[in-house]
C-alpha positions in Angstrom: 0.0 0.0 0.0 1.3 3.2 -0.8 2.7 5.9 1.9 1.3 9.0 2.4 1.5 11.5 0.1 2.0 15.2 0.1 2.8 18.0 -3.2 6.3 17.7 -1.7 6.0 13.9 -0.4 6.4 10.6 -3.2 4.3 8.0 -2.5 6.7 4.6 -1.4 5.1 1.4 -2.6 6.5 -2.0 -3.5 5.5 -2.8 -6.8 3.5 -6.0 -7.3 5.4 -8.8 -8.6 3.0 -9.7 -11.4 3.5 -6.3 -12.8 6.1 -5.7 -15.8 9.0 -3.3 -15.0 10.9 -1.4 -17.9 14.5 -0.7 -16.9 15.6 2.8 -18.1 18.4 2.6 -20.6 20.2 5.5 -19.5 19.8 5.3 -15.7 20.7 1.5 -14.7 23.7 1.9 -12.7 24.8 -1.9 -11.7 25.8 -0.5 -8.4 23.0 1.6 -7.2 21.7 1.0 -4.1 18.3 2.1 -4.9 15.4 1.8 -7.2 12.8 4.1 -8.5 9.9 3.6 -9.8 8.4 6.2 -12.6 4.4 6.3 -13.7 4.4 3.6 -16.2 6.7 1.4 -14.2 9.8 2.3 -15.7 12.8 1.7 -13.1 15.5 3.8 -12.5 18.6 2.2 -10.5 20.6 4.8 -9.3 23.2 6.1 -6.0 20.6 6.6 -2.7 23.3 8.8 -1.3 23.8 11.1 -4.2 19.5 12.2 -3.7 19.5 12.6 0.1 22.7 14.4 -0.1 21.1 17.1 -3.0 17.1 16.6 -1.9 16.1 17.2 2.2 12.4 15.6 0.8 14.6 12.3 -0.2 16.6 12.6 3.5 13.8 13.0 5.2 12.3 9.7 3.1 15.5 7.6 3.8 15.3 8.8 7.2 12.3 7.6 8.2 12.6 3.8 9.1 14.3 1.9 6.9 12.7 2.4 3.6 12.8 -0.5 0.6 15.2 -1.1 -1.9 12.1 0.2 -4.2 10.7 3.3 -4.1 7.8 4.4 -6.6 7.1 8.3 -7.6 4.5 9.3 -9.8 6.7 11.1 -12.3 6.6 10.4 -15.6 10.2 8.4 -16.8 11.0 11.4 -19.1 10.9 13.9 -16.4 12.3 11.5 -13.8 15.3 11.1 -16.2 15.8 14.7 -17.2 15.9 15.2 -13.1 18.6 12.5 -12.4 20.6 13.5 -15.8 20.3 17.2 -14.3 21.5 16.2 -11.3 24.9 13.9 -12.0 26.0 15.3 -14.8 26.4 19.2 -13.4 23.2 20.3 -13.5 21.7 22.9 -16.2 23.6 25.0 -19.0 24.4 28.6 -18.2 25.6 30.0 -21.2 25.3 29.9 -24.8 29.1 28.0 -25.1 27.2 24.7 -22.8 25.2 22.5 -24.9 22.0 23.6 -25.1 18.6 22.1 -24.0 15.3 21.7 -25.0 12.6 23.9 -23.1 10.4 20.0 -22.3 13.8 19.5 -20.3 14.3 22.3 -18.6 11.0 22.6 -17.0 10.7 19.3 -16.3 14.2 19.5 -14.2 12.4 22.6 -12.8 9.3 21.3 -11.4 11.3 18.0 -9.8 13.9 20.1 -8.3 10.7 22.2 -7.0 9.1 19.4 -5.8 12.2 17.6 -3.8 13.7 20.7 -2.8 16.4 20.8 -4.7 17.2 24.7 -4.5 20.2 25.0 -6.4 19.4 23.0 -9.6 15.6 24.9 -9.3 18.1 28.1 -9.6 20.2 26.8 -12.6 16.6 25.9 -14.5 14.9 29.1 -14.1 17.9 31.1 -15.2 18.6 29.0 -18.1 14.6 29.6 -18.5 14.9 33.3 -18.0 17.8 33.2 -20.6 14.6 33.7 -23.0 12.0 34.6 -20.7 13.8 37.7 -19.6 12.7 41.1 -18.4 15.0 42.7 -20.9 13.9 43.6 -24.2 17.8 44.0 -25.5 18.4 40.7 -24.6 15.2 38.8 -25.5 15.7 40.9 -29.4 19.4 40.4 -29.6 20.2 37.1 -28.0 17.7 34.8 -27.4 15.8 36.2 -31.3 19.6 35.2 -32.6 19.7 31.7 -30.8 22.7 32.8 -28.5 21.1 31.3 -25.7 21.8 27.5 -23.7 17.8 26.9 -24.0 16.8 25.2 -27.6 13.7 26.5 -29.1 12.3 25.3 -32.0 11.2 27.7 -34.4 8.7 25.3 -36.3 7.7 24.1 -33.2 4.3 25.6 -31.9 5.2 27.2 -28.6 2.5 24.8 -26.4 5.5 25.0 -23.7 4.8 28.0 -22.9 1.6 26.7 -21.0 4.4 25.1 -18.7 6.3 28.0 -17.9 3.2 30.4 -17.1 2.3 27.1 -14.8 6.2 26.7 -13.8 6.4 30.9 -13.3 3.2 30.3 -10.3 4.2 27.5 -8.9 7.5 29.4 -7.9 6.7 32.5 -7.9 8.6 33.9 -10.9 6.6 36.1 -12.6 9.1 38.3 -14.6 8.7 35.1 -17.1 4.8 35.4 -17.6 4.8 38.4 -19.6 6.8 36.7 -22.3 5.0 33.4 -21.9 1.9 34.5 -22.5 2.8 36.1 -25.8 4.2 33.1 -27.1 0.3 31.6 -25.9 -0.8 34.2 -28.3 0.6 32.3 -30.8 -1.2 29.1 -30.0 -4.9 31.0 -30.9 -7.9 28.7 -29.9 -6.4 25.7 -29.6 -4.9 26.7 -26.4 -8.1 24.6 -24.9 -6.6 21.9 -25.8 -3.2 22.2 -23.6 0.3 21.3 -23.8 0.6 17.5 -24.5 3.4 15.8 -22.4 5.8 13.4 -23.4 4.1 11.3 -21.2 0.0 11.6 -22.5 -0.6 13.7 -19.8 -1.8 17.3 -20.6 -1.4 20.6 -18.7 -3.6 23.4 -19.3 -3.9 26.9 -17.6 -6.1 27.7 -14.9 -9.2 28.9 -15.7 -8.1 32.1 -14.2 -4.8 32.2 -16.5 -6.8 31.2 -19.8 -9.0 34.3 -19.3 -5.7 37.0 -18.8 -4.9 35.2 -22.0 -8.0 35.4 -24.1 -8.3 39.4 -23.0 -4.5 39.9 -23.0 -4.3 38.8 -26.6 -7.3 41.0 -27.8 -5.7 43.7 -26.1 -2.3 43.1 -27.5 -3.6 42.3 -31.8 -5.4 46.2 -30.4 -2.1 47.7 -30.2 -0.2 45.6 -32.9 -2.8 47.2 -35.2 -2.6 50.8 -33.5 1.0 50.6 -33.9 0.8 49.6 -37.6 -1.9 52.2 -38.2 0.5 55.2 -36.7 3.4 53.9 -38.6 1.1 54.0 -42.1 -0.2 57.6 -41.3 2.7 59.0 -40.1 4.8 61.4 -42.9 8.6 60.3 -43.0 11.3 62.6 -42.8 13.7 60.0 -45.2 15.4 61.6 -48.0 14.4 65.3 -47.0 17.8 66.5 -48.8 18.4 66.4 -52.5 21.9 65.7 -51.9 22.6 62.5 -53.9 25.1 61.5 -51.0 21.8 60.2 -49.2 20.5 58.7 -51.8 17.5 59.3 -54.5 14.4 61.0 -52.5 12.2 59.3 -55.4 13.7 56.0 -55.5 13.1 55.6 -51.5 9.2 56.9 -51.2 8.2 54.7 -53.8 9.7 51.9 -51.9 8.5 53.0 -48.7 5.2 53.2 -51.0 5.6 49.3 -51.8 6.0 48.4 -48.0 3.2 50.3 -46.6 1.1 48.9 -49.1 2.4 45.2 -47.9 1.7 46.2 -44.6 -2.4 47.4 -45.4 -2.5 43.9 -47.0 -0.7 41.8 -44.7 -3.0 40.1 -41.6 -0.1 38.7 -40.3 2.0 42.0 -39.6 -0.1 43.1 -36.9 -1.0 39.8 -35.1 -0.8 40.1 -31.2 2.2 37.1 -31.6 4.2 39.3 -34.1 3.7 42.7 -32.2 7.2 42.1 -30.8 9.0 41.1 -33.5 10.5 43.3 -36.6 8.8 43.7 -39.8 12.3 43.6 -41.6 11.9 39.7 -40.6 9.5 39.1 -43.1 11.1 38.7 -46.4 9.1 40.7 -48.8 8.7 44.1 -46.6 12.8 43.0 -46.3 13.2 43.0 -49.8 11.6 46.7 -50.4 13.5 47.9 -47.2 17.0 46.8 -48.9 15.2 49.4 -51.9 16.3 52.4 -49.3 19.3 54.7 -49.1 21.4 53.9 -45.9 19.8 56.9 -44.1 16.4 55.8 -45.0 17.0 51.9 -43.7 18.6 53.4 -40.4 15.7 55.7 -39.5 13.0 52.6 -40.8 14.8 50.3 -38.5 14.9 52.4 -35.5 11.1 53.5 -35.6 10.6 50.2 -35.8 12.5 49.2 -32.8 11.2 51.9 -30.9 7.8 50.4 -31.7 8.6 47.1 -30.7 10.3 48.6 -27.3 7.1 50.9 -26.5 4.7 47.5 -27.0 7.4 45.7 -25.3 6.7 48.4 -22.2 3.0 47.5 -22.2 3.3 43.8 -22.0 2.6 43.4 -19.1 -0.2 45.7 -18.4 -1.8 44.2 -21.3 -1.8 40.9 -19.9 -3.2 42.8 -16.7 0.1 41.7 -14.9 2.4 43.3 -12.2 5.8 42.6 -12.9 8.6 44.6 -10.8 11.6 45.6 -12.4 9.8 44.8 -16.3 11.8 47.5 -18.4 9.4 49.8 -18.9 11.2 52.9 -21.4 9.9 52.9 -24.5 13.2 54.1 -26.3 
């Protein structure tokens, strides 16, 4: 019968011998001295000593009487392994030189290290986490847009993950992460109901409270991606106001501006709530008209677009009706 069990507690239970055990490929050390069982009774053999001397939740558990050789938790084997790997093998990258790893991994070794009180390796996952998820809008735009970071993002990958860090940022009480999360959620549209399928089967979802800040944060943030746009389509430019050829041909660059602001009026995807932050010179065919301009008139199109970005960037939070100290807050 299984101990009791508590959020920060795993439940002990001896498995029943009619039931098939998988031994974990990577974690089968001949020597360990103890044996853990994951949700769907895959067995990790591993060094007792090595958790109670990281974890007070597994000293306490070896502690207490003299616990069996087998001990079940009801982690699922990926997270379980990610934990352990984590664990012996120096726990999480901090810099863009260490290999990277994926986002699934991270958070996984987050909540485990949460959950058995492992404080340091909880503080080597969230800053490898907040390596994306930053505060900052100079380093979210300039590192983490460029990949110079240790966490691995998929850029065909739909960002369901970000479910688990709004759910990761609660549980321990991060929340300079959320702003950023729940833009990437913006990207999901409706089929955020469905949640953020696990490795495992299992699915997370947000809180019922969390998927309404959502639903009215992204409404509120398209609104402003399509102000923004708007002000940047009415507004006269100052490109080219000399006829010194030096700058370049005053005729050549408005028609081209022409061409892009025209893209723009026909282009949905430009003002998107899950594009508000990024730059319209990443989309190839407003690129294309862009590389049309003189050097002064690129330079001033690239910064009022980066001072667009930043002042949206300013709002993120308040749009997702969040309080975040310290979130950067000046526009240019």
């Amino acid at each position: 019968m299984a101990g009791k069990h508590t959020d920060n507690t795993p439940d002990v239970a001896l498995p029943s011998v009619a039931t098939e055990l998988t031994r974990d490929d990577e974690f089968w050390m001949d020597d360990g001295s103890i044996v853990l069982i994951s949700a769907h009774r895959v067995v990790f053999r591993v060094y007792k000593g090595l958790l109670a001397a990281h974890s007070p939740v597994f000293r306490t558990l070896f502690a207490d009487g003299t616990p069996s050789v087998k001990e079940s938790y009801d982690s699922c084997p990926a997270d379980l392994r990610y934990f352990l790997r984590a664990l012996m093998h120096n726990g999480c990258p901090r810099s863009e030189d260490d290999p990277k790893i994926s986002v699934e991994e991270v958070l996984a070794v987050a909540r485990l290290a949460h959950k058995y009180e492992v404080d340091e390796l909880l503080r080597q996952a969230i800053a490898c986490l907040k390596t994306y998820y930053t505060d900052r809008f100079d380093v979210w735009d300039h590192k983490a847009q460029s990949g110079k970071i240790p966490l691995e993002l998929s850029e065909d990958e739909t960002p369901f993950y970000a479910i688990g860090v709004i759910a990761l940022a609660r549980l321990t009480d991060t929340p300079s992460m959320l702003p950023l999360a729940f833009y990437d959620c913006c990207a999901l549209g409706g089929s955020i109901c469905h949640g953020w399928k696990h490795e495992d089967g299992t699915i997370e979802r947000l809180s019922p409270h969390d998927l309404e800040r959502y639903f009215d944060g992204s409404v509120a943030l398209a609104n402003r991606a399509v102000r923004s746009t708007l002000q940047f389509l009415d507004t006269g430019s100052t490109m080219c106001s000399t006829s010194n050829f030096n700058f370049g041909d005053e005729i050549s660059c408005q028609r081209a501006l022409a061409r892009l602001k025209e893209k723009l009026r026909s282009r949905a995807a430009v003002v998107r709530g899950d594009a508000a932050l990024h730059s319209m010179m990443d989309i190839r065919s407003l690129a294309q008209d862009a590389a049309q301009l003189c050097q002064r008139c690129r330079t001033e199109l690239t910064q009022h677009d980066r001072n667009t970005r930043k002042a949206i960037w300013a709002e993120l939070p308040s749009l997702f009706d969040l309080t975040v100290e310290g979130w950067e807050t000046t526009p240019s």
